[in-house]
Residue frames as a rotation matrix with the C-alpha (Angstrom) as fourth column:
UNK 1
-0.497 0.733 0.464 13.91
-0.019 0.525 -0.851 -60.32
-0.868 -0.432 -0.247 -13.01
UNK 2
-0.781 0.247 0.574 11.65
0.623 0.383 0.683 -61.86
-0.051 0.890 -0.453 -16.07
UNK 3
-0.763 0.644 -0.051 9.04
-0.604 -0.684 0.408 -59.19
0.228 0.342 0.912 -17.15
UNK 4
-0.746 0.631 0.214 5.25
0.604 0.776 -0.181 -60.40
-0.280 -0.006 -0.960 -15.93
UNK 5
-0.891 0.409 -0.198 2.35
-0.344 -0.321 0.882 -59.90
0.297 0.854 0.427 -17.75
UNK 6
-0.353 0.665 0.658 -1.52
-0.694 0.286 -0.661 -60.57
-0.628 -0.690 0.360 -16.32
UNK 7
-0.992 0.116 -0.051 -3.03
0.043 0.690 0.723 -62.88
0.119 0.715 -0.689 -18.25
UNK 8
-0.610 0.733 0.300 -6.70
-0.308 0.129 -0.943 -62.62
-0.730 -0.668 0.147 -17.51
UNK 9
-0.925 0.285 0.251 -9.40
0.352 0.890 0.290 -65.18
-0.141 0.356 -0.924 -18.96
UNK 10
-0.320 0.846 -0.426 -12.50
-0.779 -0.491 -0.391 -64.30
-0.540 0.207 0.816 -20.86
UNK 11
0.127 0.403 0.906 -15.18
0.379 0.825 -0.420 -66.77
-0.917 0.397 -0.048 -22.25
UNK 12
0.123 0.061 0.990 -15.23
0.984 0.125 -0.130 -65.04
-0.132 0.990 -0.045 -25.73
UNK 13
0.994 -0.055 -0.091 -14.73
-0.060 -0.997 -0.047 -61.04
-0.088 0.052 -0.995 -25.03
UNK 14
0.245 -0.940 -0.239 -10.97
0.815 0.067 0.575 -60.74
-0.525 -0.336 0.782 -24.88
UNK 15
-0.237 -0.297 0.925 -11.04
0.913 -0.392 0.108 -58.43
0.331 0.870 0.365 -27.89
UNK 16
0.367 0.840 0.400 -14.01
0.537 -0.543 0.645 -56.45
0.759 -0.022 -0.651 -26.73
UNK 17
0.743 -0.442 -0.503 -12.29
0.492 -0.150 0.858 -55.94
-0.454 -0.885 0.106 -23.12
UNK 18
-0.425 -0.882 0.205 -8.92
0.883 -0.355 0.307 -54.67
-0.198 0.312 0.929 -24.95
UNK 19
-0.529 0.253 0.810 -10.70
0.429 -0.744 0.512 -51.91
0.732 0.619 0.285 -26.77
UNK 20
0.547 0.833 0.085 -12.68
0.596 -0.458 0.660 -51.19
0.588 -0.310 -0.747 -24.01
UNK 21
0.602 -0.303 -0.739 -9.78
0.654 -0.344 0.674 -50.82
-0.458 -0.889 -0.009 -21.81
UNK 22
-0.433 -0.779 0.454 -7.56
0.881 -0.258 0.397 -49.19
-0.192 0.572 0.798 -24.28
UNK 23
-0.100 0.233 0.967 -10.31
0.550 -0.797 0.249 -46.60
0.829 0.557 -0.048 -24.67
UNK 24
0.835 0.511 -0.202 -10.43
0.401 -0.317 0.860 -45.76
0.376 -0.799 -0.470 -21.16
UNK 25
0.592 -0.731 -0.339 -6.66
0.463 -0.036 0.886 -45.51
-0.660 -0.682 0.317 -20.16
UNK 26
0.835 -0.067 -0.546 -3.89
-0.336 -0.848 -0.409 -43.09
-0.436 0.525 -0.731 -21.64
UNK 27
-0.533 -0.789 -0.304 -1.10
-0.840 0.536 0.082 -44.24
0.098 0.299 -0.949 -23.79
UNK 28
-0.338 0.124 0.933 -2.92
-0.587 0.747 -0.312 -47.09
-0.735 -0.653 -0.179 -24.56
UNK 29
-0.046 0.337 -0.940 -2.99
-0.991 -0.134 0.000 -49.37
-0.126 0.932 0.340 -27.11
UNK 30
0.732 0.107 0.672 -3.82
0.032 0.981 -0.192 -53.42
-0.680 0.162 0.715 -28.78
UNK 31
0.223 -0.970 -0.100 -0.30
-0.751 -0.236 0.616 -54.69
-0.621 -0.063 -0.781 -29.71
UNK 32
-0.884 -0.390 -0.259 -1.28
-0.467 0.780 0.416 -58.16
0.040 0.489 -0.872 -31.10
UNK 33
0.248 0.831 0.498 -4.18
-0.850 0.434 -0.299 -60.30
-0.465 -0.349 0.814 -31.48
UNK 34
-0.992 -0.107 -0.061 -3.66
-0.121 0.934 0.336 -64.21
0.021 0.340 -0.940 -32.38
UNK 35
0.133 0.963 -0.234 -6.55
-0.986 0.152 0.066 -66.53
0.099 0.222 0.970 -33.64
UNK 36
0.169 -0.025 0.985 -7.37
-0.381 0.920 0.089 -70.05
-0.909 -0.391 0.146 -33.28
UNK 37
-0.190 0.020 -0.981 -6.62
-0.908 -0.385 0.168 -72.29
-0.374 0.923 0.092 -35.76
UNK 38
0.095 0.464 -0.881 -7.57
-0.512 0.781 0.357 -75.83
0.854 0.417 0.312 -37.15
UNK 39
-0.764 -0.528 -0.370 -6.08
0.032 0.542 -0.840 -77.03
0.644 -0.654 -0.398 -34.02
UNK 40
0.475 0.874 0.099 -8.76
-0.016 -0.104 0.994 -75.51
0.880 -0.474 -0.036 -32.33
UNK 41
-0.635 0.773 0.004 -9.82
0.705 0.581 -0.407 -76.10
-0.317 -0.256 -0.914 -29.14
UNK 42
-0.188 0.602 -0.776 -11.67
0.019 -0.788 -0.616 -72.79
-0.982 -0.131 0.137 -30.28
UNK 43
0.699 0.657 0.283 -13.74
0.359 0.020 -0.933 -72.40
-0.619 0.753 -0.221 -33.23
UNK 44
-0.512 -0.665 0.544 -10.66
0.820 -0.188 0.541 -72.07
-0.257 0.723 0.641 -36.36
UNK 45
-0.208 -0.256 0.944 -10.41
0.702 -0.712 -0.038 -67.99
0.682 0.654 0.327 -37.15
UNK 46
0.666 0.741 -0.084 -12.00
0.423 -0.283 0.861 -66.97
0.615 -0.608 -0.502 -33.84
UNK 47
0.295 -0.612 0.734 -9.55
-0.842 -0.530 -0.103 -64.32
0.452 -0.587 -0.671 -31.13
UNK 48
0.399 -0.445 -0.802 -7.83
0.609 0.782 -0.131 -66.80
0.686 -0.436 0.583 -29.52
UNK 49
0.094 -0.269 -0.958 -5.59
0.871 -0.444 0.211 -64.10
-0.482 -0.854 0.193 -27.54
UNK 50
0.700 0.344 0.626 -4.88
0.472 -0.880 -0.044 -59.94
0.536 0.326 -0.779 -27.27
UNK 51
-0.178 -0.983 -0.049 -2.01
0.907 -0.145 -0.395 -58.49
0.381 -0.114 0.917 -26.50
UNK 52
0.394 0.278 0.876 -2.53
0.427 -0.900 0.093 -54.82
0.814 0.337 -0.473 -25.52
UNK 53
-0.535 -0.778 -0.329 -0.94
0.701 -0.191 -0.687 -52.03
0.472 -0.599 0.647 -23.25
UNK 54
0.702 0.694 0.162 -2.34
0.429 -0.593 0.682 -49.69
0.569 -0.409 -0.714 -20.76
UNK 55
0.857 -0.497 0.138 -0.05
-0.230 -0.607 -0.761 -47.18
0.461 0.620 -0.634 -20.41
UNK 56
0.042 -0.968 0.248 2.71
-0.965 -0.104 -0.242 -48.95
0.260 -0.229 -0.938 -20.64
UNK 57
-0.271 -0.170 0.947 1.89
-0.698 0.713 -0.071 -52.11
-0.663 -0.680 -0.312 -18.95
UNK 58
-0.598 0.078 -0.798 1.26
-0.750 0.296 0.591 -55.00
0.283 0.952 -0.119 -21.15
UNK 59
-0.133 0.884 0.449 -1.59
-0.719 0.226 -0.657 -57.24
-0.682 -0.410 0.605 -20.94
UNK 60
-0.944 0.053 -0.324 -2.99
-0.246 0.542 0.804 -60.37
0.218 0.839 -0.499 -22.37
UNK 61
-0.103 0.887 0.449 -6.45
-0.716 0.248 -0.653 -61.28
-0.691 -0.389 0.610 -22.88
UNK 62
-0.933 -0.359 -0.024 -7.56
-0.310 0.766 0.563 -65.04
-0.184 0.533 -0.826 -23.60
UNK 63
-0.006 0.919 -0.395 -10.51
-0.983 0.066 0.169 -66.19
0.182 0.389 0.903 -25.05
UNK 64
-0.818 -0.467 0.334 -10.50
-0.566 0.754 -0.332 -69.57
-0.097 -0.461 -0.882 -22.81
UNK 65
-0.136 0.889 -0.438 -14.57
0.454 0.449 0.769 -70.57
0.880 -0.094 -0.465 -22.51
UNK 66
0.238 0.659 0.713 -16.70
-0.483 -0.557 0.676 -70.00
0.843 -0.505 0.186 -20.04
UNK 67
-0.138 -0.677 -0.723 -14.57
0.354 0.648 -0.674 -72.05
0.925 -0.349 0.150 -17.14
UNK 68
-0.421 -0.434 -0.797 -12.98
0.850 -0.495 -0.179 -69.60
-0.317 -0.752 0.578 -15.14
UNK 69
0.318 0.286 0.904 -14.30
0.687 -0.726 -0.012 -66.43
0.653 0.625 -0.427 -14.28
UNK 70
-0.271 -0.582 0.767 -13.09
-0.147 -0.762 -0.631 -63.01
0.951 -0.283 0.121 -12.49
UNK 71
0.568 0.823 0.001 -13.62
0.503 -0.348 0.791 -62.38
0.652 -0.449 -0.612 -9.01
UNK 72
0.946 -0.098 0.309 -12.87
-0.196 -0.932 0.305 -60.41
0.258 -0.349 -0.901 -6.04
UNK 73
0.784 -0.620 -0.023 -9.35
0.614 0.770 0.170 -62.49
-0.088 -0.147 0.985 -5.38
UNK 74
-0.300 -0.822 0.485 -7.55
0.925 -0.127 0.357 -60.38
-0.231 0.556 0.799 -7.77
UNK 75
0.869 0.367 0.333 -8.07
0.490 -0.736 -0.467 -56.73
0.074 0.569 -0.819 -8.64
UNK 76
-0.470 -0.836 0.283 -5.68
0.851 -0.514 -0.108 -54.11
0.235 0.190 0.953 -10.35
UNK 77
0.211 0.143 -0.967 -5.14
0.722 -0.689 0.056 -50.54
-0.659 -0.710 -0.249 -8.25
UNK 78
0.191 -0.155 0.969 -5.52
0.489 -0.841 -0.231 -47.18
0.851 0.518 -0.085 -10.07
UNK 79
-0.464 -0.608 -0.645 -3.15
0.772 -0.634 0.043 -44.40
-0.435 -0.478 0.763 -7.93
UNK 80
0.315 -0.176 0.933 -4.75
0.830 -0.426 -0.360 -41.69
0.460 0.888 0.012 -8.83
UNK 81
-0.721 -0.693 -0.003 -3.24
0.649 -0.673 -0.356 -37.67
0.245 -0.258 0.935 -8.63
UNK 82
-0.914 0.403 0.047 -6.91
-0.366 -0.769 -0.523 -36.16
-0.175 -0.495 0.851 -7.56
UNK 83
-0.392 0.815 0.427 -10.56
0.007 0.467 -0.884 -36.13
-0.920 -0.344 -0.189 -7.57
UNK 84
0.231 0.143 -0.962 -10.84
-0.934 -0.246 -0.260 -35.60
-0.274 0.959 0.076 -10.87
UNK 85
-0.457 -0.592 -0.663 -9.10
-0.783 0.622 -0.016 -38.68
0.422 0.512 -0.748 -11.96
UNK 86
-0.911 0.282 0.301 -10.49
0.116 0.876 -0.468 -40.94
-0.396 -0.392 -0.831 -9.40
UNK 87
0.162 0.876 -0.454 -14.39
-0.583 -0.286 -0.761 -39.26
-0.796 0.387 0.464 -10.93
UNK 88
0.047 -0.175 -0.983 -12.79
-0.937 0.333 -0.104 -40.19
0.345 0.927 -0.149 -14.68
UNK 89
-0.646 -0.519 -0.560 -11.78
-0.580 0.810 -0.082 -43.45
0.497 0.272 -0.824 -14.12
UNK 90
-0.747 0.612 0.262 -14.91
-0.096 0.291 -0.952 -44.61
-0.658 -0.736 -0.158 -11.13
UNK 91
-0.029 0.722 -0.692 -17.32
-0.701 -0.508 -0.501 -43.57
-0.713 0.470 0.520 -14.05
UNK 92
-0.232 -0.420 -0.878 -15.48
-0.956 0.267 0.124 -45.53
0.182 0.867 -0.463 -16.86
UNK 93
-0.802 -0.458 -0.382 -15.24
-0.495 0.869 -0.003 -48.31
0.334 0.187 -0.924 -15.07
UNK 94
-0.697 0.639 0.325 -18.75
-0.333 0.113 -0.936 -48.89
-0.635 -0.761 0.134 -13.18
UNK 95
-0.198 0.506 -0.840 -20.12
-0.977 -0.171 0.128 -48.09
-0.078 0.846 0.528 -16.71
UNK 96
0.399 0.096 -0.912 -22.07
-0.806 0.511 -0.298 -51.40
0.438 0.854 0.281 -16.86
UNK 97
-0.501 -0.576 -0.646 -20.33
0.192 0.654 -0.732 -53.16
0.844 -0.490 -0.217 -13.64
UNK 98
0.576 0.782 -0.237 -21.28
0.444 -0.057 0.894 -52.54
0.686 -0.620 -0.380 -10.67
UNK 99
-0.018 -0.523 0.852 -19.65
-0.542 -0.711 -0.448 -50.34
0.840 -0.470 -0.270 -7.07
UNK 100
0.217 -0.419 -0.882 -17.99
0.427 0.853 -0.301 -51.81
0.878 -0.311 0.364 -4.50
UNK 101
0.851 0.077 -0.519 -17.17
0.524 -0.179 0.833 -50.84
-0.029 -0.981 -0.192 -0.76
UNK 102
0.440 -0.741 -0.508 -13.77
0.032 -0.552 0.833 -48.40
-0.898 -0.383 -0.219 0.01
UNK 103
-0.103 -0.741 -0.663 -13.00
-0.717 -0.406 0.566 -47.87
-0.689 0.534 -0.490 -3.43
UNK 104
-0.635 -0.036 0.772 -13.80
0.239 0.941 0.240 -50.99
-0.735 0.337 -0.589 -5.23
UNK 105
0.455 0.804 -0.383 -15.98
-0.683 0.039 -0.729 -51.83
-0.571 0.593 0.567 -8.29
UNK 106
-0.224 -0.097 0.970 -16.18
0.837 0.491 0.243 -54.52
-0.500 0.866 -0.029 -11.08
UNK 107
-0.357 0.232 -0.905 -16.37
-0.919 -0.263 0.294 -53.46
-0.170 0.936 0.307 -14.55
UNK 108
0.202 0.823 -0.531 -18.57
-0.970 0.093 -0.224 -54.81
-0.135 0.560 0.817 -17.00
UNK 109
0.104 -0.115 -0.988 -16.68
-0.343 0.928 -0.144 -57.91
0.934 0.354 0.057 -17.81
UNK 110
0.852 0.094 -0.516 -16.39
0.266 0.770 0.580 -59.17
0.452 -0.631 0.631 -14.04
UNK 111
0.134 -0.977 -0.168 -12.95
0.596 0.215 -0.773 -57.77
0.791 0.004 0.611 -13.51
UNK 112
0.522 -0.020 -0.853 -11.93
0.678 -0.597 0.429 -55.85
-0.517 -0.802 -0.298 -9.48
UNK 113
-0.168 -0.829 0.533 -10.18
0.652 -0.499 -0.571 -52.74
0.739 0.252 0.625 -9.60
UNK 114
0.233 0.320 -0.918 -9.57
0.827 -0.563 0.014 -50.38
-0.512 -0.762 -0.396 -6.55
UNK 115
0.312 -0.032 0.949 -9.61
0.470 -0.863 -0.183 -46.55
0.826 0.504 -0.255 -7.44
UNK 116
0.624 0.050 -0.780 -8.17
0.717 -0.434 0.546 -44.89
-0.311 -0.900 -0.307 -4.75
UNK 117
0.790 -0.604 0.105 -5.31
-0.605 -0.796 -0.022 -41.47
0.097 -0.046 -0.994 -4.05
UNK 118
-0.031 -0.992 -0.126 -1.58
0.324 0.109 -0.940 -41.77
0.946 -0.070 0.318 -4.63
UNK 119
-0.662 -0.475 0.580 -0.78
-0.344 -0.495 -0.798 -41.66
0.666 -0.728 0.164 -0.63
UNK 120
0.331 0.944 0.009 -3.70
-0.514 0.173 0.840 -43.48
0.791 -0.282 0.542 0.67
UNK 121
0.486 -0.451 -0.749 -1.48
0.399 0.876 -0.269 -46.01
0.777 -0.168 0.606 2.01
UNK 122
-0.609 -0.781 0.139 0.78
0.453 -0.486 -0.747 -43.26
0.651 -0.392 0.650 3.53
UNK 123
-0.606 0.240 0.758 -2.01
-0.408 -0.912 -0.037 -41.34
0.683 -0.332 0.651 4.90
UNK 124
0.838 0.526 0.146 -4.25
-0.458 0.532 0.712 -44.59
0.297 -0.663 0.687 6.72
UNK 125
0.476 -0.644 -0.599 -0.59
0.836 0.543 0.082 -46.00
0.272 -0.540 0.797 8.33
UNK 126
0.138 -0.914 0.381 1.10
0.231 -0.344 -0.910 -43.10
0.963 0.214 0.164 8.73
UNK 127
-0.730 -0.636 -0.249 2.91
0.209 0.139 -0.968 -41.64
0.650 -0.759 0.032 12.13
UNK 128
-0.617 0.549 0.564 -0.22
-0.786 -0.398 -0.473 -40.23
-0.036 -0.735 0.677 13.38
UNK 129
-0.910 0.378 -0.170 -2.25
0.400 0.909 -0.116 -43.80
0.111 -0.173 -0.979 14.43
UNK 130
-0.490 0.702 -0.516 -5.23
0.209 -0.480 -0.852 -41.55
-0.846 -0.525 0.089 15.58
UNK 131
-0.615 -0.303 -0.728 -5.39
-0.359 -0.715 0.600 -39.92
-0.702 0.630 0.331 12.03
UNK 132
-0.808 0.071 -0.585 -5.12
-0.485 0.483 0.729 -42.65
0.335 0.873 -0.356 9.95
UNK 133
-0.726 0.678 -0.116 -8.33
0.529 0.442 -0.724 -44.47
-0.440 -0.587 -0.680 12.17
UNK 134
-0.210 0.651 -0.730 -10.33
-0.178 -0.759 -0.626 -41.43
-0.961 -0.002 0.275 11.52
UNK 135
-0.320 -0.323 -0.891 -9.51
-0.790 -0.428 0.439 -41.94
-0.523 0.844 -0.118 7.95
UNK 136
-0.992 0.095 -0.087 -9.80
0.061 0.941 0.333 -45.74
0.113 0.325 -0.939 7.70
UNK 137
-0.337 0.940 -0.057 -13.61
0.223 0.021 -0.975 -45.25
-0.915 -0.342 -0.216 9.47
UNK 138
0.207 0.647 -0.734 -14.45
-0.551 -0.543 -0.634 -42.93
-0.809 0.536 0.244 6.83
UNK 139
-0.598 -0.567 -0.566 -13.06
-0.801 0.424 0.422 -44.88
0.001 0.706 -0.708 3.87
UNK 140
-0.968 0.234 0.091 -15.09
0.246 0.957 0.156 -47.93
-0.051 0.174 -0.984 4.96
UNK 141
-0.027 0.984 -0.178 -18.42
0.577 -0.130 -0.806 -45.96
-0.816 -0.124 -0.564 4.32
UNK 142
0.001 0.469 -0.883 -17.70
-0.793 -0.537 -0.286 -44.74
-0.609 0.701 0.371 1.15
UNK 143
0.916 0.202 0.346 -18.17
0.248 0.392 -0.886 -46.07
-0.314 0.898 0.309 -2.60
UNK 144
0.640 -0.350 0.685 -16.15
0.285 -0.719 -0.634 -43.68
0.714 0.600 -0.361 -4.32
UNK 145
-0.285 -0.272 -0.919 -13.27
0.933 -0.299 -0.201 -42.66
-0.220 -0.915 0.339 -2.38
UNK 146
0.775 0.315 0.548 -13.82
0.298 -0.947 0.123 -38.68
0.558 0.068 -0.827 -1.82
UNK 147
-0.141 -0.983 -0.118 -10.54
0.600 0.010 -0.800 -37.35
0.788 -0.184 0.588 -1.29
UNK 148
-0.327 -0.045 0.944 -11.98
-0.466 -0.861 -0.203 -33.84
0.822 -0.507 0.261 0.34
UNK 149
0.571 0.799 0.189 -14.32
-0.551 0.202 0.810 -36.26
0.609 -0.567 0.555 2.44
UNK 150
0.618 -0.639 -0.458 -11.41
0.712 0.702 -0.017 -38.85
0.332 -0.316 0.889 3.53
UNK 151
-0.520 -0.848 0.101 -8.64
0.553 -0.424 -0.717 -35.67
0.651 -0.317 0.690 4.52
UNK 152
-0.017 0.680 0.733 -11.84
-0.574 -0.607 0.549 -33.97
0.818 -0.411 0.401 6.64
UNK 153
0.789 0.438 -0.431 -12.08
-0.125 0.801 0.585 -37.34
0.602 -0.408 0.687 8.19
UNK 154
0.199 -0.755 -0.624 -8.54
0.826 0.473 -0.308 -37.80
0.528 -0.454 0.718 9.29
UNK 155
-0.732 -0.576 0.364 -8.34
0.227 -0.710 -0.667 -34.02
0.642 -0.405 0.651 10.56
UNK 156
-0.714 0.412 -0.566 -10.88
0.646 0.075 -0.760 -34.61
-0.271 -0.908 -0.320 12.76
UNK 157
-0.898 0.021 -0.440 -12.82
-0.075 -0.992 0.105 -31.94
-0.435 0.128 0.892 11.00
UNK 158
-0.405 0.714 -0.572 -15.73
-0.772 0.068 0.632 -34.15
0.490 0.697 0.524 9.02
């Protein structure tokens, strides 16, 4: 299968967005940056596109105009391995955006991401139907997920 790659569309940040994400995620770095040039349609010397990985994944940002912008359609899932991580990465990314229902939030430029636990999936479907209910309830009343607050919920215990 051909390798895919997001593309995602900024009026004139593309750069700004790389570096931001690159400073937020590990292994992460800005692989390439093109500019416009006499062709235009953009202003000749100006970012045209950014190339840039997050660990591992490659990414382009495009410096399109003000056209098209983000919304909730599309948003990219952080797994993370505890509450720590979901804290690090909820923080980073709100910085300047804004919080969203079960995990959600925009970041600053407009863009979704959910933050949730590795196993979320496993733990609101799994064999016990009762469980995962208990779990889903609680989940739709937080921000932030809260791992201790979301495994209380499903044991019947919070």
């Amino acid at each position: 299968m051909p390798k895919t790659t997001p593309n995602l569309w900024f009026d004139t940040q593309a750069e700004e967005a790389a570096e931001y994400y690159v400073g937020i995620f590990p292994n992460s770095r800005i692989t390439a940056i093109t500019h416009y040039g006499e062709a235009g349609p953009g202003k000749a010397g100006t970012v045209l596109t950014v190339e840039y990985e997050l660990d591992g994944q490659t990414y382009v940002g495009i410096n399109g105009g003000p056209q098209f912008t983000f919304d909730e359609a599309i948003s990219f899932m952080i797994e993370c391995a505890d509450q720590d991580e979901i804290d690090y990465y909820w923080t980073k990314l709100t910085e300047g955006g804004e919080e969203g229902p079960c995990g959600w939030l925009k970041d600053k430029y407009g863009l979704s991401w959910q933050v949730a636990p590795t196993g979320m999936a496993e733990l609101l479907n799994g064999p016990d139907p009762e469980r995962g209910q208990r779990a889903m309830k609680a989940m739709f009343g937080m921000k932030k997920i809260d791992i201790a607050g979301l495994m209380a919920a499903a044991d019947g215990t919070g």
